[in-house]
C-alpha positions in Angstrom: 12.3 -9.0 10.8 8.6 -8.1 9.7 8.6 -8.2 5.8 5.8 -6.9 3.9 5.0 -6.5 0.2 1.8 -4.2 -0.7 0.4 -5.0 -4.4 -1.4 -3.1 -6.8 -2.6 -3.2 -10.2 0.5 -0.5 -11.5 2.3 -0.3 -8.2 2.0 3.9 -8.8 -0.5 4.9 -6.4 -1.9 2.6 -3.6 1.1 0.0 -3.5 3.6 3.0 -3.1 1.0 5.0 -0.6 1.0 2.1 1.8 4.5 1.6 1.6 5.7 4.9 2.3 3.0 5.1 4.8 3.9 2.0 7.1 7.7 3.0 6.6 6.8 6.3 8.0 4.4 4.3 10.9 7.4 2.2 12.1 10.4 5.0 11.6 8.0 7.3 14.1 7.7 4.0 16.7 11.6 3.5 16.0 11.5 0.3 14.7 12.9 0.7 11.5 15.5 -1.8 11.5 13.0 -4.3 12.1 11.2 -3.6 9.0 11.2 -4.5 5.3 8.2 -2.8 3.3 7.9 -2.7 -0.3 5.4 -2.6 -2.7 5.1 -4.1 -6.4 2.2 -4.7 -9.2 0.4 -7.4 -10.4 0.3 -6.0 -14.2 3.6 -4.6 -16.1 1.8 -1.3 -17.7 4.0 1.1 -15.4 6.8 -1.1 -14.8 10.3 1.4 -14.7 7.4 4.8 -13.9 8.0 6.9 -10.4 4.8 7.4 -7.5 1.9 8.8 -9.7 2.4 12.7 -8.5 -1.1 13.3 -7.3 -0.2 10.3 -4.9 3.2 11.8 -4.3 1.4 14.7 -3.1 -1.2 13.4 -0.9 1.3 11.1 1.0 3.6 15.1 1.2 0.4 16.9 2.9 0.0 14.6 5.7 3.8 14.7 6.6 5.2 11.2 4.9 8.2 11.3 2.9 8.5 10.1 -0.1 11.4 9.1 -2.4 12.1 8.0 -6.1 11.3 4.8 -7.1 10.8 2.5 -9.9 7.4 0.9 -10.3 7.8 -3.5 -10.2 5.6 -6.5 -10.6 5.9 -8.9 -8.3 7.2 -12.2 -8.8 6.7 -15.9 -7.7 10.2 -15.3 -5.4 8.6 -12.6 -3.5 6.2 -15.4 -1.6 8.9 -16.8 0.3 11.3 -13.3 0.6 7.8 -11.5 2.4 5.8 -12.6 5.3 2.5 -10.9 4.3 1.5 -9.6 0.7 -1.3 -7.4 1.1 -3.7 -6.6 -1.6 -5.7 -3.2 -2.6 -8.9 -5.1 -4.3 -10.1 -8.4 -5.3 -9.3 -7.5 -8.9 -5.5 -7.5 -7.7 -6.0 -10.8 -5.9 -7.1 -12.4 -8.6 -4.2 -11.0 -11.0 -1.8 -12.1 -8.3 -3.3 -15.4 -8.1 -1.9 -16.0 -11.9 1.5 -15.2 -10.5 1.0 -17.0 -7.3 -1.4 -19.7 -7.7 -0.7 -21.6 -5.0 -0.5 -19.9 -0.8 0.0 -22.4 1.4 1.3 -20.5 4.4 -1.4 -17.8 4.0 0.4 -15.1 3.5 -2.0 -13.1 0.6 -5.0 -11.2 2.2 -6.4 -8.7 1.0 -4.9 -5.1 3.5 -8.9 -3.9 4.5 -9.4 -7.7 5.8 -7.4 -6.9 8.7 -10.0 -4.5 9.3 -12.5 -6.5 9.3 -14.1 -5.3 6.2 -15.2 -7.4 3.1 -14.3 -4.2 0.3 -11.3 -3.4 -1.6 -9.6 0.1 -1.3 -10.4 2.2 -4.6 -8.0 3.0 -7.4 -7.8 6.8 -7.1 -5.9 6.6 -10.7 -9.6 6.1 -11.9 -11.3 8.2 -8.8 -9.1 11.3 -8.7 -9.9 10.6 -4.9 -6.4 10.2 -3.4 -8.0 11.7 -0.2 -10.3 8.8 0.6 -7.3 6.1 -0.6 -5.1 7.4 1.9 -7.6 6.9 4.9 -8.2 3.5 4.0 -4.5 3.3 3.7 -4.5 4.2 7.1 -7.1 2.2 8.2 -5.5 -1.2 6.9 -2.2 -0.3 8.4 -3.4 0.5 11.6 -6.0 -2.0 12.2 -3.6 -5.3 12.6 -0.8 -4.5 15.1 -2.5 -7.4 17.3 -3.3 -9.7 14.3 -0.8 -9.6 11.6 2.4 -8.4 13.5 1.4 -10.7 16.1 2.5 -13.3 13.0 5.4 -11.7 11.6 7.7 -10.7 14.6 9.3 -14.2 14.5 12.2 -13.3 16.5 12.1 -13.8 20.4 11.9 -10.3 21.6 10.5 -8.4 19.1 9.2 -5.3 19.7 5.5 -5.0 18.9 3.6 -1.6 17.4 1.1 -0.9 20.2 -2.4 0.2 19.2 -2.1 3.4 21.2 1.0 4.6 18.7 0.2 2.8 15.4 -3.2 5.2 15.1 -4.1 7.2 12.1 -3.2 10.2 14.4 0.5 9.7 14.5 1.0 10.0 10.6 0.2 13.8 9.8 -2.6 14.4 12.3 -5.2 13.1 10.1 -8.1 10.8 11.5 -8.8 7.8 9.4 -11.9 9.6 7.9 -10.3 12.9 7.0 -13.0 15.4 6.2 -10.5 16.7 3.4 -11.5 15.7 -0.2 -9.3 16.2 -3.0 -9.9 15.2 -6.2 -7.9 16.1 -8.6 -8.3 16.5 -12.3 -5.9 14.7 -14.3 -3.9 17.8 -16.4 -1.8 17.2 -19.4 1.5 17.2 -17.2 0.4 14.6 -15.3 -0.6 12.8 -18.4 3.3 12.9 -19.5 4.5 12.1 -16.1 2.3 9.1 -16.1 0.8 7.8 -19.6 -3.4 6.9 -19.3 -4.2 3.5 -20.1 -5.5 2.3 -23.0 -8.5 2.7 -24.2 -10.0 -0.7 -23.6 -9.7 0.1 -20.0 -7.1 -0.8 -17.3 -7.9 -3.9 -15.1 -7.2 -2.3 -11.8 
């Protein structure tokens, strides 16, 4: 089984996105079963708080389903229960690092890498861009079907995502660069749903 644990910095927006968004990827390819995606934080600010709802509704208008859930941190136990944690920025690889200081099979990269790009994914909780963190969503999660599942389908036989299916294209019709930019004011009901950070600023 491939296991895969996407961090953020609150584990409300881009953690959650790309899970939801490779569960989608592999129930369309019918591989499922052979699949365990989560997502957790590096920081305990939203621990116990749902999918931020602006990022509830992006991930709804390209055609991914998405549940309830209750925001996590990650913990030293999830290095040997995942084969791959993936994450957003460099600011949630170093926050991670204090959790996990030590990697010794490799398994922490940062989701664009497999891209081949040296930049993190933005932190649409300060951008109000959920538009343009999608597609690089996408991008990171189509890019390594030859690289990083190539690693993680340790059982003989597995079935492999080919690069024809696992495309941007399958999940909602959207390219990886959709022309479609929403940004989104935050409004007070949104403010309830999910408390701003302090005023000191939130290390994303």
């Amino acid at each position: 089984m491939v296991k895969v644990l996407f961090i953020c910095h609150g584990n409300i927006c881009r953690s959650p996105m790309a899970e939801y968004l490779l569960r989608e990827m592999v129930r369309r390819q019918g591989l499922a079963a052979q699949f365990q995606i989560a997502s957790a934080a590096t920081s305990r600010e939203e621990i116990g708080n749902d999918v931020y709802p602006p990022a509830r509704a992006e991930l709804r208008a390209h055609g991914i389903p998405v549940g309830h859930r209750a925001a996590v941190q990650v913990t030293p136990r999830d290095y040997d229960a995942y084969d791959w944690l993936l994450t957003m920025d460099e600011n949630n690889a170093r926050n991670l690092r204090r959790i996990l200081p030590h990697d010794p099979d490799g398994k922490i990269r940062a989701l664009l890498s497999f891209a081949g790009l040296q930049r993190g994914i933005a932190d649409p909780w300060y951008t109000d861009d959920f538009g343009t963190t999608y597609d690089d969503l996408v991008l990171g999660c189509t890019a390594p079907p030859r690289r990083y599942l190539k690693r993680m389908t340790a059982p003989a036989g597995a079935v492999i995502l080919s690069l024809d299916t696992f495309t941007p294209t399958s999940v909602g019709g959207q390219t990886a660069r959709s022309s479609r930019r929403r940004r989104r004011r935050k409004t007070s009901a949104l403010a309830t749903a999910a408390p701003a950070p302090a005023a000191a600023g939130r290390d994303t």
